[in-house]
N, C-alpha and C positions, 0 to 999 in steps of 0.2 A: 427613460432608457429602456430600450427593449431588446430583450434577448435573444429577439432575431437578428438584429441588426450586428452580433460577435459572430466574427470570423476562425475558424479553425483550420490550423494549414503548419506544414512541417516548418521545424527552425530548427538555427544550428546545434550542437550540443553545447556550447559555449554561453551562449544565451541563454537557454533553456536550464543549464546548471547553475548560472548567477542567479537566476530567478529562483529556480529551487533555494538554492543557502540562504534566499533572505525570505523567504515566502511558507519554505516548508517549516512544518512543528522542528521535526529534529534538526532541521538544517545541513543536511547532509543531502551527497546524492546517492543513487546506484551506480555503481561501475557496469553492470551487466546493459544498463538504458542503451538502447541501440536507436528508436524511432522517438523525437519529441513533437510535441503536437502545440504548438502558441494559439492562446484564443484572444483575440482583437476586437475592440472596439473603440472604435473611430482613428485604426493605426496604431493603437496603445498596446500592450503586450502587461493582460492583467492575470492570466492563466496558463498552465503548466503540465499536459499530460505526459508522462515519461513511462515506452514501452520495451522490454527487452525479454531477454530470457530466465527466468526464474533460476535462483542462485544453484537451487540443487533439482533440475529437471527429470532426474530419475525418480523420485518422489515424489511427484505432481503430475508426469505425463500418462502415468495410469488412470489418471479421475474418469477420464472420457477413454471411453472403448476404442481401441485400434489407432491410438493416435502415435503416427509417426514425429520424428523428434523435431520437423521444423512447422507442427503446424498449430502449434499455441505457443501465444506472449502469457508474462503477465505484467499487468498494471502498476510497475512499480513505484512510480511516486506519481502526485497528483496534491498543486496548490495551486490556492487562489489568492489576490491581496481581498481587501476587503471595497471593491469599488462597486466592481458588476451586481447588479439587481439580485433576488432571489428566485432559485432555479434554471441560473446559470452554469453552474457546474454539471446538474447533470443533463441537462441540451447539451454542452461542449462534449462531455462522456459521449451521448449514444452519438452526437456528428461524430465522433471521433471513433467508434464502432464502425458507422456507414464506411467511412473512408477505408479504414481496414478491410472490410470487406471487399470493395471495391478495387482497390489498387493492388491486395497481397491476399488472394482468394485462396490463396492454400493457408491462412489461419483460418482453422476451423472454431476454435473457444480461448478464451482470456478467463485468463486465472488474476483474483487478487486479495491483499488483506485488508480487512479491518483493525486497527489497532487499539482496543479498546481504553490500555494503561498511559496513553498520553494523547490522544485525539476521538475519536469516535465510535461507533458501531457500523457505520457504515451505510446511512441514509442514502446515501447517492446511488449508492449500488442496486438497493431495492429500488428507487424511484427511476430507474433505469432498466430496469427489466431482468438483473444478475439472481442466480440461482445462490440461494445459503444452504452450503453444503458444511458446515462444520461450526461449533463453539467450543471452543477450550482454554480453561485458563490457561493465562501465559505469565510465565516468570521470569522470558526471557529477555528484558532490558534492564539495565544497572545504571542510577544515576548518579553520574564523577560529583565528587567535591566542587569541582569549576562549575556542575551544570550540564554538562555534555552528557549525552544519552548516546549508550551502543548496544547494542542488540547482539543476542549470543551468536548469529549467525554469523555476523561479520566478522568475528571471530576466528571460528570455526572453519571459516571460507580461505582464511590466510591466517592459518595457526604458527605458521615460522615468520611472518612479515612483523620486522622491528614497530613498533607501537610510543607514540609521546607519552601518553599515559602510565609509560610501565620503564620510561626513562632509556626508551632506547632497544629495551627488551622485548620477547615474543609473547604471543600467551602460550607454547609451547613450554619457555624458558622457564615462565614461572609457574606453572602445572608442572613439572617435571614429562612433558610430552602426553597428556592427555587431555582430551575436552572436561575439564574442571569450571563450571562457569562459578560457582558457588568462592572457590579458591582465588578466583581473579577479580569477584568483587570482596571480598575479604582485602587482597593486596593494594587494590585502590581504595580503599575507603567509603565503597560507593553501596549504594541501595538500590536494592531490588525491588522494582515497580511491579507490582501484582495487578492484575486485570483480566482480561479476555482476547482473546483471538480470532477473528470470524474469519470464515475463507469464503470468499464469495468468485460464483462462475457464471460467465454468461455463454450462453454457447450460437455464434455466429451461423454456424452449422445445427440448421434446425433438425436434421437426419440424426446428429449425435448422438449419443447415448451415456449419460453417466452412469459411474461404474458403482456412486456411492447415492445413500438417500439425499432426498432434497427438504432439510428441514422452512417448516411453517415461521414466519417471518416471527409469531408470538413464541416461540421457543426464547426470539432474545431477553423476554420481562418473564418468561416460568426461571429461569437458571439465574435471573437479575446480574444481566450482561450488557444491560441497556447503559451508554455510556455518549455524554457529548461533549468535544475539549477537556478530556480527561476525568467530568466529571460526571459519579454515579446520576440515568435519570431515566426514567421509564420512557416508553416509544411510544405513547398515550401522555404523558406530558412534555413530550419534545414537539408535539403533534401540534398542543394545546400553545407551547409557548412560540412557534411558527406562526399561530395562528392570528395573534395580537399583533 
């Protein structure tokens, strides 16, 4: 199998989100996914790229200088099943950059994260050319008694919207109306996944300018943020175990 031979081309969001729930770690999607990207090989639909607007865009659209509000996505989800060869996903990644450039030339840079507490650091994004502009721990996903993983943001995003987990109630309702993450995993029973957070930017617009530094890829093994399928591992023996 060769990785030339996957195709990368828009699909509907119907598609693209069934694939998601059964393909991504958390199994969920973005509501925000506006563009999905299917990557094909031999007609098959083995990959997943999903782009939109980033949940809180006033927070993000500072990184790059002068950037007006419609001209960065970010990378919101992104799975593979396990079929395609190795260094598939990040060919499908930068096709899937080309194409952006190409079709929607007023995106100037892609924003996205790494998740370090239940999938990776973010290999892709360096083997693809993306700038590491930040590490921080994260404390912010809580995992339910059933297994389901949410993330404080979603949260926070529709703090009045009724919730299963909380029997119908808000995370408003049971905070007494404030962002309480700490309070709402107490209420569900649930645990708090500790890790890391990488923010990774690649900027389509080579004239760009970021706003903040651009840390050295070895920053992620000095802080020991190095992390793959959830589990602790340096990026010299993620290297080493690719290798064999």
């Amino acid at each position: 199998m060769d990785v030339k031979e996957i195709r990368v081309k828009v699909i509907p969001s119907k598609i693209a989100n069934d694939f998601m729930r059964k393909h991504h770690y958390s199994g969920k999607v973005v509501p925000n996914s506006k563009l999905h990207l299917g990557c094909f090989y031999k007609n098959v639909l083995h990959g997943v790229l999903s782009y939109g607007s980033s949940l809180d865009k006033s927070k993000t659209i500072g990184l790059v200088d002068g950037t007006k509000w419609n001209e960065f996505l970010e990378l919101n989800r992104m799975a593979f099943d396990d079929v395609l060869p190795k260094n598939s996903e990040s060919r499908c990644l930068s096709v899937s950059l080309k194409m952006i450039k190409k079709y929607a030339p007023h995106v100037r840079w892609i924003i996205s994260f790494a998740d370090g507490t239940q999938s990776g650091d973010g290999t892709i994004y360096r083997a693809s050319g993306f700038n590491l502009t930040d590490i921080r721990t994260n404390k912010n996903t809580v995992k339910l008694p059933s297994g389901l993983v949410i993330h404080k943001m979603t949260l926070e995003s529709s703090p009045t919207t009724p919730r299963a987990e909380l029997g119908g109630k808000s995370y408003y309702d049971i905070t007494g109306g404030n962002y309480n993450f700490k309070k709402y995993a107490e209420f569900v029973g649930g645990k708090v996944l500790v890790g890391y957070q990488l923010r990774y930017i690649y900027l389509i617009d080579k004239t760009a300018r970021l706003t903040v530094p651009v840390l050295p890829y070895t920053k992620i093994d000095e802080m020991g943020a190095g992390m793959y399928r959830g589990s602790k591992i340096s990026v010299a023996e993620r290297h080493r175990a690719f290798e064999v």
